[in-house]
TORKOL-4160 file (C-alpha; in steps of 0.2 Angstrom, whole numbers, padded with zeros to 4 digits, m for minus):
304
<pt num="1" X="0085" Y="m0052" Z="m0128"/>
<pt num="2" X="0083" Y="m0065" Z="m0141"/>
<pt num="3" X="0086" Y="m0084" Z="m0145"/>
<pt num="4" X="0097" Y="m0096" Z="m0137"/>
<pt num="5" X="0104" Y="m0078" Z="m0127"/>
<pt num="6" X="0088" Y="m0074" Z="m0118"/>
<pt num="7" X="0085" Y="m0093" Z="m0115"/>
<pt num="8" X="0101" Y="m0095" Z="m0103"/>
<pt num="9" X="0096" Y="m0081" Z="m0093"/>
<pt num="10" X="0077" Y="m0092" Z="m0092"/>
<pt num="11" X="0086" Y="m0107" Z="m0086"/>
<pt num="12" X="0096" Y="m0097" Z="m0075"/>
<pt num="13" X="0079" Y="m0088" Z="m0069"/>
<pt num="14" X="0071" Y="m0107" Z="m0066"/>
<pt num="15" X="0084" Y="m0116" Z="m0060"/>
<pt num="16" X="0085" Y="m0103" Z="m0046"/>
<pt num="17" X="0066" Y="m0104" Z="m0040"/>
<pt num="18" X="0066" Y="m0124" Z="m0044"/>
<pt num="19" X="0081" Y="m0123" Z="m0031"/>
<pt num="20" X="0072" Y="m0110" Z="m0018"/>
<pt num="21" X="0055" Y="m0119" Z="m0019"/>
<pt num="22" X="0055" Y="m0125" Z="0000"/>
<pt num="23" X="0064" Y="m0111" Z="0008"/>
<pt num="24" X="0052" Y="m0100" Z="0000"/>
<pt num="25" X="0038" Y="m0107" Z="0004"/>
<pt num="26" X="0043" Y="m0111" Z="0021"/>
<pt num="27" X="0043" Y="m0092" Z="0022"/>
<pt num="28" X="0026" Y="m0087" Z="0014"/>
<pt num="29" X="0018" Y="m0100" Z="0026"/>
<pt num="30" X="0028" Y="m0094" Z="0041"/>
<pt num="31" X="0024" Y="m0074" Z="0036"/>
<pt num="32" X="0004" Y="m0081" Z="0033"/>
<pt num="33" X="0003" Y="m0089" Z="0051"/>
<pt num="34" X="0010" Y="m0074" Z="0061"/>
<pt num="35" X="0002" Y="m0059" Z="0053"/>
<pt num="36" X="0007" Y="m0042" Z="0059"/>
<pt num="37" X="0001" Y="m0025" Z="0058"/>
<pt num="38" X="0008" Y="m0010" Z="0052"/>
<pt num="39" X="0024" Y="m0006" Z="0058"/>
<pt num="40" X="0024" Y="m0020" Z="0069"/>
<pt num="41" X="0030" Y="m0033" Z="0057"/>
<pt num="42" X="0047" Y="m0037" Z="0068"/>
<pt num="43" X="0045" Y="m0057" Z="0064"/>
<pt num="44" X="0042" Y="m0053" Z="0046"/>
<pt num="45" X="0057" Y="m0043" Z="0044"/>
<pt num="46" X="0069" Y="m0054" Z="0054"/>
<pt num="47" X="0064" Y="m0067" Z="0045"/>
<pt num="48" X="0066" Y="m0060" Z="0028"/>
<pt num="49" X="0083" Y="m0053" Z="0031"/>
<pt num="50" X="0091" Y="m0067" Z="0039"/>
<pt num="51" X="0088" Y="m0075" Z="0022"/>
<pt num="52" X="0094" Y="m0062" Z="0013"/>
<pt num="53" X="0110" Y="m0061" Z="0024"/>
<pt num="54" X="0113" Y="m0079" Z="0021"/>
<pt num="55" X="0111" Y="m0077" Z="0002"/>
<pt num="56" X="0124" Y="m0064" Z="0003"/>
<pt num="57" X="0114" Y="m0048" Z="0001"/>
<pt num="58" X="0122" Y="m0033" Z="0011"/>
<pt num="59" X="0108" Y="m0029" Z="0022"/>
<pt num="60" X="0100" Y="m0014" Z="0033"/>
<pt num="61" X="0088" Y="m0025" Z="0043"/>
<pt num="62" X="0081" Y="m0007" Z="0051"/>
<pt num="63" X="0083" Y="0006" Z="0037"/>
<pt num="64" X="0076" Y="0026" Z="0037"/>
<pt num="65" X="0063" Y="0030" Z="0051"/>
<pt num="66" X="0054" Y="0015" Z="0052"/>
<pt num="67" X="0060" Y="0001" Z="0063"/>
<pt num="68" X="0052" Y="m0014" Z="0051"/>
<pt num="69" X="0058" Y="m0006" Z="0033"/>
<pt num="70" X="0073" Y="m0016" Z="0028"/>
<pt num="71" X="0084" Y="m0014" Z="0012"/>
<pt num="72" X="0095" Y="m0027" Z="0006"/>
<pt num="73" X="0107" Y="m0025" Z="m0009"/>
<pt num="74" X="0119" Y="m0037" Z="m0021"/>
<pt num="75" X="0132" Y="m0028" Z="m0035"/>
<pt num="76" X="0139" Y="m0039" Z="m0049"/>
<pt num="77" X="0155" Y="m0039" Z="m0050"/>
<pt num="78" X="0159" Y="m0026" Z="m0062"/>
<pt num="79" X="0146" Y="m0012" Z="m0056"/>
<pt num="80" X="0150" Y="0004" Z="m0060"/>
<pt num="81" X="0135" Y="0017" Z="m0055"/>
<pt num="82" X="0141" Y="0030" Z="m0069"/>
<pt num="83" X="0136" Y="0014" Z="m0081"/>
<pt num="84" X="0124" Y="0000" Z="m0074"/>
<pt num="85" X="0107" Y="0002" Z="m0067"/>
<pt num="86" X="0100" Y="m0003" Z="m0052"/>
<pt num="87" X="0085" Y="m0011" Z="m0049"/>
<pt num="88" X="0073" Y="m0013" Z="m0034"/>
<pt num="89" X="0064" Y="m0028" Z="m0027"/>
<pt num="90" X="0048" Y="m0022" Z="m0017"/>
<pt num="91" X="0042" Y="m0034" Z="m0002"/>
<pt num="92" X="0026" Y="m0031" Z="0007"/>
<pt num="93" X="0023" Y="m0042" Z="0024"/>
<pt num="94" X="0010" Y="m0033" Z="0034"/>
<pt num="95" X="m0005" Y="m0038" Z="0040"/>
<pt num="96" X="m0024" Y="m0035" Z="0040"/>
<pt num="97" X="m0033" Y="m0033" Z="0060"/>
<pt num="98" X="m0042" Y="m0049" Z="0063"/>
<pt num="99" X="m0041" Y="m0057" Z="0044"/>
<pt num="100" X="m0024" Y="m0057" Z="0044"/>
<pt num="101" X="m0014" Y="m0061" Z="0029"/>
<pt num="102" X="m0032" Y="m0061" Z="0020"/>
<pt num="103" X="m0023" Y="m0050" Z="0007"/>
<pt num="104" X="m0008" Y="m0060" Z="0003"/>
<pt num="105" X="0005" Y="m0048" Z="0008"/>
<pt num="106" X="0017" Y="m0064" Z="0015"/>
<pt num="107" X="0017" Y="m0069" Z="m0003"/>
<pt num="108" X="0020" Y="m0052" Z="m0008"/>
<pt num="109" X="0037" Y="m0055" Z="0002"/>
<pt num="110" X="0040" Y="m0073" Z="m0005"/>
<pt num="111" X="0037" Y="m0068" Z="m0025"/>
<pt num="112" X="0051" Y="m0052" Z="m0019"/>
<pt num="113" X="0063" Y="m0063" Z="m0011"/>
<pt num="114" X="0062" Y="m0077" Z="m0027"/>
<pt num="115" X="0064" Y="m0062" Z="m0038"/>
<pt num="116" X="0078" Y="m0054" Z="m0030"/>
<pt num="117" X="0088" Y="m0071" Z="m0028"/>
<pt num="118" X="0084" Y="m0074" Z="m0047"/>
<pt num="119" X="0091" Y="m0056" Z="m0051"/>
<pt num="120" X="0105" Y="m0062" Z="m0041"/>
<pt num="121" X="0110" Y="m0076" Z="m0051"/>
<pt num="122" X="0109" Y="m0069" Z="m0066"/>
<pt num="123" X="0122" Y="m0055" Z="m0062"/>
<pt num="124" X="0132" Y="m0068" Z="m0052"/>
<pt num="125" X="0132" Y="m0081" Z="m0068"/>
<pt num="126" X="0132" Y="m0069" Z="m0082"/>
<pt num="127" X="0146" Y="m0056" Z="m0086"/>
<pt num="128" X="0139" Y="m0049" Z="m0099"/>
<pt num="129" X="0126" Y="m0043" Z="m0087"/>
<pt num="130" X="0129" Y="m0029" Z="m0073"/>
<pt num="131" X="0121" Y="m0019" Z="m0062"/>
<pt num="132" X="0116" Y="m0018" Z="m0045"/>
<pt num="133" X="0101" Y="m0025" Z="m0035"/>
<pt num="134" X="0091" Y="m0018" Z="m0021"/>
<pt num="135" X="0077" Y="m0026" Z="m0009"/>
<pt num="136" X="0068" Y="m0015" Z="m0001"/>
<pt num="137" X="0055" Y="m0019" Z="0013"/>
<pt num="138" X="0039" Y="m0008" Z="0015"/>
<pt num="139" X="0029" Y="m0008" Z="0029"/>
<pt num="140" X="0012" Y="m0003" Z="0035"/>
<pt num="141" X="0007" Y="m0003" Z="0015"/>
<pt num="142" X="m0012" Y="m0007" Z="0024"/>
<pt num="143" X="m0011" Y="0008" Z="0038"/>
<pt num="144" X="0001" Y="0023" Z="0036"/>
<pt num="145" X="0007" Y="0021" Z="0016"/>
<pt num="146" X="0027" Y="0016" Z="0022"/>
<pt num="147" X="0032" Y="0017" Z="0003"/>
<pt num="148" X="0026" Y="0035" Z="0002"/>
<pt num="149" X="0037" Y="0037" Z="0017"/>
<pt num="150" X="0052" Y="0031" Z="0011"/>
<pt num="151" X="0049" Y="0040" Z="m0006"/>
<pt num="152" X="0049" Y="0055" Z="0005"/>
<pt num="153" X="0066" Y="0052" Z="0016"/>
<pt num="154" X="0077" Y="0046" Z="m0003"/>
<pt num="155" X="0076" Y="0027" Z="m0002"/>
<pt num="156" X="0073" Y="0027" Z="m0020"/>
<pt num="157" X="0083" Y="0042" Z="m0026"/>
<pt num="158" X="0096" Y="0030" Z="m0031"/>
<pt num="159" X="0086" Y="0016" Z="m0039"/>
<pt num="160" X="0082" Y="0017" Z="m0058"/>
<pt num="161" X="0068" Y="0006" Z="m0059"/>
<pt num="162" X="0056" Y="m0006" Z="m0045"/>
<pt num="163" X="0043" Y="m0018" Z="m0047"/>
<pt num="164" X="0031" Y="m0031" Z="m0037"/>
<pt num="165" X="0019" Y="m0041" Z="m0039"/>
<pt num="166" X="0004" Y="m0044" Z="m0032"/>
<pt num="167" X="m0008" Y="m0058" Z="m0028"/>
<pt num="168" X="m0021" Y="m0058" Z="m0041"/>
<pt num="169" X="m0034" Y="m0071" Z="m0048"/>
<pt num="170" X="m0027" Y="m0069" Z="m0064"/>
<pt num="171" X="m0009" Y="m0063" Z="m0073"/>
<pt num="172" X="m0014" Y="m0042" Z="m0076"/>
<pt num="173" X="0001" Y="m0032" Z="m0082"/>
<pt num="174" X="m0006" Y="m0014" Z="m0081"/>
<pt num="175" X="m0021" Y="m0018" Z="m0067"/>
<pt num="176" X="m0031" Y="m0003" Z="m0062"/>
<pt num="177" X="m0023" Y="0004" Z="m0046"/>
<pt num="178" X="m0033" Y="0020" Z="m0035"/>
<pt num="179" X="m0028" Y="0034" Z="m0028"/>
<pt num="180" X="m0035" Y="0036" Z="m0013"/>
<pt num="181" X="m0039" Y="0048" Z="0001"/>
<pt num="182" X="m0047" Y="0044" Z="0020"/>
<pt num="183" X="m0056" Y="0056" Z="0031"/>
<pt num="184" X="m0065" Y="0055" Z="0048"/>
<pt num="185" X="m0083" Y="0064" Z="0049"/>
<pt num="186" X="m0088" Y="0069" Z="0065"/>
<pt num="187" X="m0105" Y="0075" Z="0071"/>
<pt num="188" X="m0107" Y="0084" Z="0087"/>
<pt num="189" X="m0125" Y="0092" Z="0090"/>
<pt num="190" X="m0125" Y="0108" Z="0097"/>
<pt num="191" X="m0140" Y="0109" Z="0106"/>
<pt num="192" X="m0151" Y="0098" Z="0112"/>
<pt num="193" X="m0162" Y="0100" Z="0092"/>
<pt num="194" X="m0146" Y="0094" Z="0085"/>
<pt num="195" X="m0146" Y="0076" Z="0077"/>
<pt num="196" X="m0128" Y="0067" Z="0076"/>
<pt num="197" X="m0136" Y="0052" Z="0068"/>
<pt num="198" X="m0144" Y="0059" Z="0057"/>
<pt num="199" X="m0133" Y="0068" Z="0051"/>
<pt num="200" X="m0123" Y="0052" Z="0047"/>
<pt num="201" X="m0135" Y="0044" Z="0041"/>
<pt num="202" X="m0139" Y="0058" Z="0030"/>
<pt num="203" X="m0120" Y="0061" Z="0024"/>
<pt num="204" X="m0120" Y="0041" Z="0020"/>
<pt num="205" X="m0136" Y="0041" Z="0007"/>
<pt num="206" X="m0130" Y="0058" Z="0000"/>
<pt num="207" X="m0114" Y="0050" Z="m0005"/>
<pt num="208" X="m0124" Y="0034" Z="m0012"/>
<pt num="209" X="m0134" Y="0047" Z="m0024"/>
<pt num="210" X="m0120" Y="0054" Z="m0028"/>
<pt num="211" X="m0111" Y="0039" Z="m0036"/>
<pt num="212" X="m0121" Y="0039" Z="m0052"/>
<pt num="213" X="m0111" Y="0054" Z="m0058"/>
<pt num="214" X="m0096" Y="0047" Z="m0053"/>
<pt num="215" X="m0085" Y="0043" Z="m0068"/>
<pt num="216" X="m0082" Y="0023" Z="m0071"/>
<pt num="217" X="m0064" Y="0025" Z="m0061"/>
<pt num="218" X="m0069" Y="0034" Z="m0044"/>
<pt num="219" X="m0075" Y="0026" Z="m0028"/>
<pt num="220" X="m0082" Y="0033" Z="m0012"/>
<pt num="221" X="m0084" Y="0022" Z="0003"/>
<pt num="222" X="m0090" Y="0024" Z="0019"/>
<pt num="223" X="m0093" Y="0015" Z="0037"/>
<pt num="224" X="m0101" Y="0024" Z="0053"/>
<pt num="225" X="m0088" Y="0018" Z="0066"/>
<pt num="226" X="m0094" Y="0027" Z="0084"/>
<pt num="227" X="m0110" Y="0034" Z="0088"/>
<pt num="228" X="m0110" Y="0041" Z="0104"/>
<pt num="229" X="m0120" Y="0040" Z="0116"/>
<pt num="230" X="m0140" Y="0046" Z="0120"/>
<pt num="231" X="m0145" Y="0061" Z="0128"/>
<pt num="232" X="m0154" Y="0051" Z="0142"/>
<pt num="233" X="m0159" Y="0066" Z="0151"/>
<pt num="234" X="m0171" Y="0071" Z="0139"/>
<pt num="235" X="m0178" Y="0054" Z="0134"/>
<pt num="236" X="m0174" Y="0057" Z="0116"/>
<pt num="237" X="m0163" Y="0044" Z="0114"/>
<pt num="238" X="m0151" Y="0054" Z="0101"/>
<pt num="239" X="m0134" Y="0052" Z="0102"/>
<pt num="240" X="m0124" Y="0069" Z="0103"/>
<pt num="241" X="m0109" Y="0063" Z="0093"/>
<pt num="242" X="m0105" Y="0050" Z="0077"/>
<pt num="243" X="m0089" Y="0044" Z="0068"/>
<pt num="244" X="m0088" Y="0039" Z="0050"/>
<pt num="245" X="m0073" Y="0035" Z="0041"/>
<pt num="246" X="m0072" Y="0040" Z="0021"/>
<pt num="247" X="m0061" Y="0034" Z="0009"/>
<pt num="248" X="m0063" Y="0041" Z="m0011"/>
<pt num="249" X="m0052" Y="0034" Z="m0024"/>
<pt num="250" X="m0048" Y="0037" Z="m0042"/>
<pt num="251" X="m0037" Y="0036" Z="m0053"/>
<pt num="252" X="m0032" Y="0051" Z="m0058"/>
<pt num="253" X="m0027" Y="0063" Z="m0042"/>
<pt num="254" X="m0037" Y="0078" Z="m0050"/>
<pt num="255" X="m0053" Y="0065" Z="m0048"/>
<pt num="256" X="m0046" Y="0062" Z="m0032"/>
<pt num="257" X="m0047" Y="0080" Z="m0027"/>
<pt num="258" X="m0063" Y="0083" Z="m0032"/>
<pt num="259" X="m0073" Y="0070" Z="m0024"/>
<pt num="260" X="m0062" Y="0078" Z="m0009"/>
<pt num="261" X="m0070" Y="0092" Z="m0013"/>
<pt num="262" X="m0087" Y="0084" Z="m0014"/>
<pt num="263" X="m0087" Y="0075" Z="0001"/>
<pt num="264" X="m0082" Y="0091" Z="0012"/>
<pt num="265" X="m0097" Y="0101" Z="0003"/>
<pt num="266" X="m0110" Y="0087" Z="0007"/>
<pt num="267" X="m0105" Y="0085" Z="0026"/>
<pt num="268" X="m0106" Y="0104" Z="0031"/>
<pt num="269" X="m0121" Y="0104" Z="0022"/>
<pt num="270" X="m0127" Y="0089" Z="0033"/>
<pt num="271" X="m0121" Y="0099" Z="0048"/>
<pt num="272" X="m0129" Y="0114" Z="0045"/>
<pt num="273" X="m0146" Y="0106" Z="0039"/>
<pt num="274" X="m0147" Y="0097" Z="0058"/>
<pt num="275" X="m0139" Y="0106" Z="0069"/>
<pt num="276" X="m0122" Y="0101" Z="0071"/>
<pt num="277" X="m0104" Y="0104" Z="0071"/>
<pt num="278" X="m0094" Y="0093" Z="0058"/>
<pt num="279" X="m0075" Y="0090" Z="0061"/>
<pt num="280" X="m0066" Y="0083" Z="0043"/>
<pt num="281" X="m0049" Y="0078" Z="0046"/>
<pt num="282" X="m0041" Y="0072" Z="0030"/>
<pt num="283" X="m0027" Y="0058" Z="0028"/>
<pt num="284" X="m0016" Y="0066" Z="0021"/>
<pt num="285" X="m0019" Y="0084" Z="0025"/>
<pt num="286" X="m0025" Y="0098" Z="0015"/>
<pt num="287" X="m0014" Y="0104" Z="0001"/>
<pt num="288" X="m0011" Y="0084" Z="m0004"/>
<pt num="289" X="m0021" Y="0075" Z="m0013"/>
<pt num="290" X="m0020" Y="0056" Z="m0011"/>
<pt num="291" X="m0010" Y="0046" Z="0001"/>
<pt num="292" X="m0006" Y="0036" Z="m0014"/>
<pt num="293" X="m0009" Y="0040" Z="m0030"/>
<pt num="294" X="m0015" Y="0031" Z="m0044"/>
<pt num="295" X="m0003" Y="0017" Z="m0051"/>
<pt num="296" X="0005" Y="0024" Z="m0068"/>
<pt num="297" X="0011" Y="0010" Z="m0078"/>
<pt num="298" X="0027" Y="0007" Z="m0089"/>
<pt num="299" X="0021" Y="0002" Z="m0104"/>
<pt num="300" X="0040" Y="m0005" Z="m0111"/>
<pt num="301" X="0042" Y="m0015" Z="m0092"/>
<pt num="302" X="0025" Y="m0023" Z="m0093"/>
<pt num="303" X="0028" Y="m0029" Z="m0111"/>
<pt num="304" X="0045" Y="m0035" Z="m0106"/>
């Protein structure tokens, strides 16, 4: 909206967070020195919802399946949902093992909260403006994707459009988001010629080399996370079993799905070549493809 008419609803959006600052912050410092893991942010959702109960948001401080997801919601006063919109304000608030909030997702929560009490005072100040406002918590974003999971149970089958933000080390409207997949390779020998380690290790440079065909948008990534223990008996010193966990990204979940694809074919090639049984559990399972896919962007929001 133009001239004088889009700059009342810009006061209106700067007088809220010049009046917020404190609280606000008060809670992006308080999220940032308790950091919880996924699914396990109970401070961090009290905390965010009290607030929002107190700036008059109706509010489901446990909402669907998850006990930390929350959903908080303000209609102006006219709202009719055969007319208006609604609109939804994402928080993030979980944490990283060991770093923390290393990630930023307490200021995730803060930059939802401001939002969502900006987007309050605009419907609350300006008649000519109606709709309805939703704040949804999403947990475990690090761990178990808990915005995929309330996708899949409806919590934004009523919404017509969400947003976030995210911190950054500079302002990126339509920043390149991956889809991405994890598995777990596991190596068991299967007789005492068989090589779990080098198996692993041969999976790991066999990945490498395969990178520089990669197209400029895909990732493979990988960590040996367990490897057994040596078959003392013999005095070879090899360990019967290794762990490795995989994770291939891309932006487009075809790309995604190959280097699915790839990765299986290279580890039961490993196997094979050294004597060993190869386990590939996928996250998610066969017949998905990512466990989130890559970001599409709204051109028309991200110029707005």
């Amino acid at each position: 909206m133009a001239g004088s008419a889009g700059q009342k609803f810009k006061d209106t959006v700067s007088n809220t967070l010049l009046r917020y600052k404190e609280d606000l912050n008060s809670i992006g410092q308080d999220l940032r020195a308790k950091p919880e893991l996924g699914l396990h942010e109970y401070y961090a959702n009290e905390r965010l919802t009290t607030f929002l109960e107190q700036q008059n948001l109706l509010v489901q401080k446990s909402y669907g399946s998850m006990a930390t997801a929350f959903r908080g919601e303000f209609r102006s006063s006219h709202y009719s949902p055969s007319i208006h919109r609604t609109i939804a304000v994402l928080c993030e608030y979980d944490a990283l093992p060991e770093i923390g909030h290393a990630c930023g997702h307490n200021l995730i929560a803060e930059a939802g909260i401001v939002t969502a009490l900006a987007v309050r005072e605009v419907l609350s100040q300006h008649q000519e403006v109606q709709g309805r406002l939703v704040v949804l918590g999403t947990p475990a974003e690090e761990t178990d994707a808990g915005r995929i999971t309330l996708i899949q149970e409806g919590a934004f089958d009523d919404i017509d459009f969400a947003m976030m933000v995210h911190p950054f080390a500079n302002n990126d409207l339509e920043p390149v988001i991956l889809g991405m997949a994890v598995c777990s390779i596991s190596f068991h020998s299967t007789d005492e010629y068989g090589n779990a380690m080098d198996a692993a290790v041969a999976v790991y440079f066999e990945v490498a080399a395969l990178r520089q065909h990669f197209r400029k948008d895909c990732r493979a990534h990988g960590v040996m996370l367990d490897v057994g223990q040596s078959s003392w008996a013999d005095k070879t010193f090899i360990p019967q079993f290794t762990q490795s966990k995989y994770t291939v990204r891309a932006v487009r979940n075809e790309d995604v799905r190959q280097l699915r694809e790839k990765l299986a074919f290279i580890a039961e090639g490993v196997a094979s070549a050294t004597g060993c049984r190869v386990q590939l559990p996928w996250q998610p399972p066969e017949g998905a493809d990512c466990v989130y896919s890559g970001m599409v962007h709204n051109k028309t929001m991200a110029e707005v």
